[in-house]
N, C-alpha and C positions, 0 to 999 in steps of 0.2 A: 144571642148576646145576654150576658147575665143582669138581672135587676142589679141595680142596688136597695141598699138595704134599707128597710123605711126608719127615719129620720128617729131615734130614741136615745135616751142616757142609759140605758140596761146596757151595762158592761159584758152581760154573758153572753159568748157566742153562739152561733145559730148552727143544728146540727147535721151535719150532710148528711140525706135521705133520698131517699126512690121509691117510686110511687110505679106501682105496676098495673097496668091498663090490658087486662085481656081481653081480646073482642073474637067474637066466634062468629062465624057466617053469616052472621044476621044480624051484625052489628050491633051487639047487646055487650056491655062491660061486664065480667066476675067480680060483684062484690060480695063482700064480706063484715061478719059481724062481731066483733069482737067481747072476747067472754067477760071482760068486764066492766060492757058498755052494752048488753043486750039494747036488742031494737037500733042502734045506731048501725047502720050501713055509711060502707065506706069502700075505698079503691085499696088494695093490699100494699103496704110499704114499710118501710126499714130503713133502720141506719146504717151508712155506711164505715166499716170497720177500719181503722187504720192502715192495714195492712195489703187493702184494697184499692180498685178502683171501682165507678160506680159499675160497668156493668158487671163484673164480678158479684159486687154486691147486689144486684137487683135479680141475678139468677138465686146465689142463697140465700134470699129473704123471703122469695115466692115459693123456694123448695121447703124452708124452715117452718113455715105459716102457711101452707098448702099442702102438705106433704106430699109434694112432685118429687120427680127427678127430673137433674139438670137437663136429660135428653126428651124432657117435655116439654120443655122453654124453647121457643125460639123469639130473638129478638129481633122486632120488624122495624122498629124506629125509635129512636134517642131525640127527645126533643131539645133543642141547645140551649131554650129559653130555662133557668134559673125562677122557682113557682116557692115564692116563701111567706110562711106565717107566722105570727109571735103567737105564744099562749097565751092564753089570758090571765091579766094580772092575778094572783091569788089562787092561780092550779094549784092544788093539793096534788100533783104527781110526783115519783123520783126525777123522773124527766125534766119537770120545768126546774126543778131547784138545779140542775148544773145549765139548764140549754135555756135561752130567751126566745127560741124558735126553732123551726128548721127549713132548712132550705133544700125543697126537691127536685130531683132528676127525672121526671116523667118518659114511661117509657111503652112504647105499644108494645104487644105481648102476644103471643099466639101459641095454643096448646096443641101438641101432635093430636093427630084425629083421635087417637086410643085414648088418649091420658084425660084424666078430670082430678080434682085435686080428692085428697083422701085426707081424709081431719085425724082420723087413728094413725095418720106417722108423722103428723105435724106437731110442733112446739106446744099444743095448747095457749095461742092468743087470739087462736080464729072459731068460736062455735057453732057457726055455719055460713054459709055460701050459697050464692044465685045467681043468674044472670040477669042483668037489667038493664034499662035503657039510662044512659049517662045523664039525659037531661033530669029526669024521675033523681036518679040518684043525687044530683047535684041541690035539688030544689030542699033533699030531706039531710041533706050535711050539715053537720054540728057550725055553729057560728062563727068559730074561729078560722076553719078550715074553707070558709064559703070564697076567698078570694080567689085562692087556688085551683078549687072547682068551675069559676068561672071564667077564670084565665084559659083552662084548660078546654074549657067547652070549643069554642071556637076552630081552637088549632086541633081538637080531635075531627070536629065536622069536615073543617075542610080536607083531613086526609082520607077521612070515609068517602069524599065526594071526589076525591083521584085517584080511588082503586077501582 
């Protein structure tokens, strides 16, 4: 069921996103770190395009930002639950000036045995990748993003703990 939205006079809408959750055999997430946010690790995600639906959008935003192909995505689980955060006031981003936030589509992820992401065919917003454990990960996320990290934590454990 979707949140609702936290309670503000910011007129701008919040921008539909998806948040990609890889976990490999050993239950560790692919994060990533973005080039112009060195040292900040984070979970891989993107906007979703008009033209789209989310999962459409969450295979080419991990292909775009990973450089996979599509047949290296498979997707194990769409969570229903709606994971949103506002910026903080006074981002210096292109992003905050039209968006007040966004509101993600979290999705588990699983990569074919072969495939690992390749940075030389990706979009250049990812300058490198690792596997980690979501909790580590969640502890070192940027402040504004910390709800959604937390939210998430939970409903990933408990799917780790019914596979």
């Amino acid at each position: 069921m979707p949140q609702p939205d936290p309670p503000t006079t910011d007129p701008r809408p919040y921008r539909e996103n998806v948040l990609g959750v890889f976990v490999n055999p050993q239950g560790l997430v692919l994060a990533v770190e973005r080039t112009h946010h060195p040292g900040a690790w984070q979970l891989p995600q993107g906007g979703v395009d008009d033209h789209e639906d989310r999962d459409q959008a969450v295979v080419r935003e991990m292909c775009e930002e990973l450089g996979l192909q599509p047949s290296d995505i498979t997707i194990v689980h769409r969570f229903e639950q709606h994971f949103v955060y506002d910026f903080p006031l006074g981002m210096d981003a292109p992003i905050a000036r039209s968006w007040r936030g966004q509101r993600q589509t979290a999705y588990l992820l699983a990569l074919a045995p072969d495939a690992q992401p390749d940075l030389r065919r990706a979009d250049g917003e990812v300058r490198d990748w690792r596997w980690m454990d979501l909790d580590d990960l969640a502890r070192g996320i940027t402040h504004f993003k910390q709800p959604v990290y937390q939210q998430l934590l939970p409903l990933f454990h408990q799917w780790l703990a019914q596979r």
